[in-house]
Structure formats: C-alpha cells, structure tokens
C-alpha positions as CSV (number, residue, x, y, z in Angstrom):
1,X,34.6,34.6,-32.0
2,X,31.8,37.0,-31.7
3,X,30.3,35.4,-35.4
4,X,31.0,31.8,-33.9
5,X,28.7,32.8,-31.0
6,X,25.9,34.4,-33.0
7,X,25.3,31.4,-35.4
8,X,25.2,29.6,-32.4
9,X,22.3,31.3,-30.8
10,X,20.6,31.7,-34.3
11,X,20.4,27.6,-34.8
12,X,19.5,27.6,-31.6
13,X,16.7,30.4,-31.3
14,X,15.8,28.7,-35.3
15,X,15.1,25.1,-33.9
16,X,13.3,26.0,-30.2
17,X,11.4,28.4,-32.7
18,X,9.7,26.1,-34.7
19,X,6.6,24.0,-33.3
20,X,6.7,20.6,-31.9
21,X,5.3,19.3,-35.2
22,X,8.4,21.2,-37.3
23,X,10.6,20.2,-35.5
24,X,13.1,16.9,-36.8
25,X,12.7,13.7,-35.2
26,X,16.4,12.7,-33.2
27,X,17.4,9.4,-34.1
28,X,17.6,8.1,-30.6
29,X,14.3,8.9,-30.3
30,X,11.8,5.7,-30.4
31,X,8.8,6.7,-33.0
32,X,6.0,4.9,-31.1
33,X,5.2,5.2,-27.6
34,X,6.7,2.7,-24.5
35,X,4.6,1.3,-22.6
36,X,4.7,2.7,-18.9
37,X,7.5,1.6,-16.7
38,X,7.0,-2.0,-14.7
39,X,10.3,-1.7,-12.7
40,X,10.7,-5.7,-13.6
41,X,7.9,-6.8,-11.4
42,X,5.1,-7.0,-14.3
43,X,3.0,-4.3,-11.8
44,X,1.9,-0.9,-13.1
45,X,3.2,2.3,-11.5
46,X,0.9,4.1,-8.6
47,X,-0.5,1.3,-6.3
48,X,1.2,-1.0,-7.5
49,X,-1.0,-2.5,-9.9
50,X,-2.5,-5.5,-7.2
51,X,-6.0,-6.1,-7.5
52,X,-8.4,-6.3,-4.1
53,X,-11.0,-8.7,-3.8
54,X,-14.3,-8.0,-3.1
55,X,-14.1,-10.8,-0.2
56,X,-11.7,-7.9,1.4
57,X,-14.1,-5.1,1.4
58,X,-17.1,-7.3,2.5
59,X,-15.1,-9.0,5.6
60,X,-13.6,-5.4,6.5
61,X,-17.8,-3.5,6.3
62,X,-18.6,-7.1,7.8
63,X,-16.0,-5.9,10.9
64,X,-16.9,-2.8,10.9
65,X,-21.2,-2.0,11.0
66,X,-21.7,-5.6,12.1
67,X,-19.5,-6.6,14.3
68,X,-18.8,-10.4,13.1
69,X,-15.1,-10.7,13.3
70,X,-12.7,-8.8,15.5
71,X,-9.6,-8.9,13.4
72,X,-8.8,-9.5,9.7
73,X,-5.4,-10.8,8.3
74,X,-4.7,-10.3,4.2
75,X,-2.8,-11.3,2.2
76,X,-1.1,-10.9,-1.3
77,X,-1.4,-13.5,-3.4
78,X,1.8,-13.5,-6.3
79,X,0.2,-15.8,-9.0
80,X,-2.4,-13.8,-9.4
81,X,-1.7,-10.2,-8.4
82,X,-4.5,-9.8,-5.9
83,X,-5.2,-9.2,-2.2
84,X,-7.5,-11.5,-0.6
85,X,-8.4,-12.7,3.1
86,X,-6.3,-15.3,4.9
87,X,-7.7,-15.3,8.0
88,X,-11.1,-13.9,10.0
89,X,-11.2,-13.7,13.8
90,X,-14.0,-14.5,15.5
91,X,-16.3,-12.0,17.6
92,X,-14.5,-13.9,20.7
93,X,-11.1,-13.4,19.7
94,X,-8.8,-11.2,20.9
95,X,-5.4,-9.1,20.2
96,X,-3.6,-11.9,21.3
97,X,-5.3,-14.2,18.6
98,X,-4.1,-12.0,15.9
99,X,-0.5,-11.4,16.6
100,X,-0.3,-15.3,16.9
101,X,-1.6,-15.7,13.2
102,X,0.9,-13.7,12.0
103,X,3.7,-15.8,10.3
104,X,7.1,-14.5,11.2
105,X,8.8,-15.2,8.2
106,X,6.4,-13.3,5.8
107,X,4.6,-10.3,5.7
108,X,0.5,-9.3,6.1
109,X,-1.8,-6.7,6.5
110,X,-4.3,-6.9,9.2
111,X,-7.3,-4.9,10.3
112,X,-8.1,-5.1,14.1
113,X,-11.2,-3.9,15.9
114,X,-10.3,-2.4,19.1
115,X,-13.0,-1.7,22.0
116,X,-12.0,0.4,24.7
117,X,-13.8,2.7,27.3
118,X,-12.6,6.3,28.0
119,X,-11.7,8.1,30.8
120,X,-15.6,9.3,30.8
121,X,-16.9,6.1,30.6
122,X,-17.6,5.9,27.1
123,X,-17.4,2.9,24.7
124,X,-15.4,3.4,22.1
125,X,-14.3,1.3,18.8
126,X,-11.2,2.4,16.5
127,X,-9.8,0.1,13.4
128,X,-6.2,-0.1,13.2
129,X,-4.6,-0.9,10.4
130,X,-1.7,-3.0,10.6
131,X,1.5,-3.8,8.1
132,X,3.2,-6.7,9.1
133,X,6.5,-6.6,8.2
134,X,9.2,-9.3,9.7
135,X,13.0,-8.8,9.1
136,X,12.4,-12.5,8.3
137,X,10.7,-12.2,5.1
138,X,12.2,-11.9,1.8
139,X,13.0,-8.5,0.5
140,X,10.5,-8.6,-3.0
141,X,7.8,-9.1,-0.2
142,X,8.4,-6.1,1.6
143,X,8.8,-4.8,-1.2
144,X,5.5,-5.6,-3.1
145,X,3.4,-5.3,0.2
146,X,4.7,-2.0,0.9
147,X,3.9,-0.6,-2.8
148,X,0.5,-2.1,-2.4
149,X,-0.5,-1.0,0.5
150,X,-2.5,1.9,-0.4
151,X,-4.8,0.0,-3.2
152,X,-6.1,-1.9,-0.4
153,X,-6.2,0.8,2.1
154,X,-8.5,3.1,-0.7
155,X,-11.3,0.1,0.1
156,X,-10.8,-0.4,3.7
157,X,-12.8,2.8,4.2
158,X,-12.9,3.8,8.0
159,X,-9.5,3.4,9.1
160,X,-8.4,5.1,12.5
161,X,-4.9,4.1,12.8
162,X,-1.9,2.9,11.3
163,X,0.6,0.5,12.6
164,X,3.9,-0.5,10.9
165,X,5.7,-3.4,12.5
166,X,8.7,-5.4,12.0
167,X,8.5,-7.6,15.2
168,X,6.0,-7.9,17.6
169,X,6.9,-5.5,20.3
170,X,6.5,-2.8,17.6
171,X,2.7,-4.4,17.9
172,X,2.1,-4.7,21.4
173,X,-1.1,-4.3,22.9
174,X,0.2,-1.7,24.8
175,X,1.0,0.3,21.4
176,X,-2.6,-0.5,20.3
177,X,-3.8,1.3,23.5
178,X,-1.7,3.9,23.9
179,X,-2.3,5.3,19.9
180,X,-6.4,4.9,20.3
181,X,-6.4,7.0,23.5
C-alpha cells in the first residue's frame, strides 16, 4: 500500500514539476484560443459591449455647463448596439415632463437637472441619474439596460445621484428632493 502511494506522489510531483511548455497537451483541451464569452447576446463581457454616441455626451455637457435642456431620456438601440438620445427637455420643462416621457412598458435611462435652494438660501444644481426600469418591460431589456449601464455612465461625467425605478412612485419628486438635500 505504502509503494502504491509513493508512485502516486512521484507522477504527480514528476508532471507539476515540469514547465508549462513540458508539459502534455490533455485531449479535451482546445489547441487554439476561444474567443471571450458572449453569454448569447452577441455583447462583450465588462459594460456590456454597447456603444455611446457622441450625441449622448454633447446633450448631457449641453445640460450640464449650458443649461439648454433640463432632462435627457436615452435609449438603447438593439440593431445597432448603441445608446443614443430619445428625447431632450426643454429649459421650461419640468420633473413632471420627464416622468410622462417615460414609456411604461420599456425601459430608459434619463439624466435630470434639478435646481433647488438650501436651507441658507443658496442655489443649488445636482444631476441625477435615473434607470427606468418597468415590471412591464420584457426581461432581455432589463437585462441589457442594466449590464449597460455603466458604459454610458463612464461619459455622463458629473453625476450626483442615482435613482433606480420600477414604477413611478419609486421616482417621485419627492424622492428627487429628499436625496439632493
């Protein structure tokens, strides 16, 4: 028994021994290299593998130093794997306007410019950033919004908050307020 368990150890100890480039080849091993994994949905690990559009920066900075629109709605765009802009508020528009753009039956991001004066008297401006989310939508959109989310949210540089919403009370106004004070 004791014999048994020594050869054991010395083909063992022999083959960890010898370098990677000694060692044999196992025949269930493929000889050229697999490409990374796609999990079935054509997109590269990491961010997901969705492109952003420029138009998304340049709306967001537009937002942001400028002060042209007051909300931004994207969107992801299957056919060709990117995230553009599908809809720019207006200077005059309000929270309001933005939750009623918001389809119910599919998911968005959104950026929202919120003004607000402090206890002190101060005016004040913080971006949230918003994932729209409705138990309406189908599941491979919540799926590939929520592995994409952080490809756009690289560009969006600036961002104060995040808000993750399913239905719209999660979204409120008074939610907004409450998180920028």
């Amino acid at each position: 028994m004791r014999d048994q368990d020594n050869s054991e150890i010395q083909v063992y100890y022999k083959y960890f021994r010898a370098s990677t480039s000694q060692r044999p080849a196992r025949e269930d091993t493929p000889a050229t290299p697999q490409p990374p994994c796609n999990h079935g949905y054509g997109f590269q690990d990491g961010d997901g593998g969705m492109s952003v559009k420029e138009e998304c920066r340049r709306s967001f900075m537009e937002m942001k130093w400028k002060k042209v629109h007051r909300y931004v709605v994207y969107k992801i765009d299957e056919g060709s794997r990117a995230v553009m802009v599908d809809k720019v508020g207006g200077p005059g528009e309000g929270y309001e306007e933005l939750a009623a753009s918001l389809p119910i039956d599919d998911c968005r991001y959104a950026v929202f410019d919120f003004d607000f004066v402090t206890v002190d008297k101060c005016q004040k401006s913080k971006i949230f950033f918003i994932t729209w989310s409705p138990t309406a939508s189908r599941i491979r959109a919540k799926m590939l919004y929520a592995t994409s989310k952080q490809g756009l949210r690289r560009v969006l540089e600036g961002v104060h908050y995040e808000v993750q919403a399913t239905d719209p009370t999660e979204m409120g106004f008074d939610v907004i307020r409450e998180r920028a004070k």
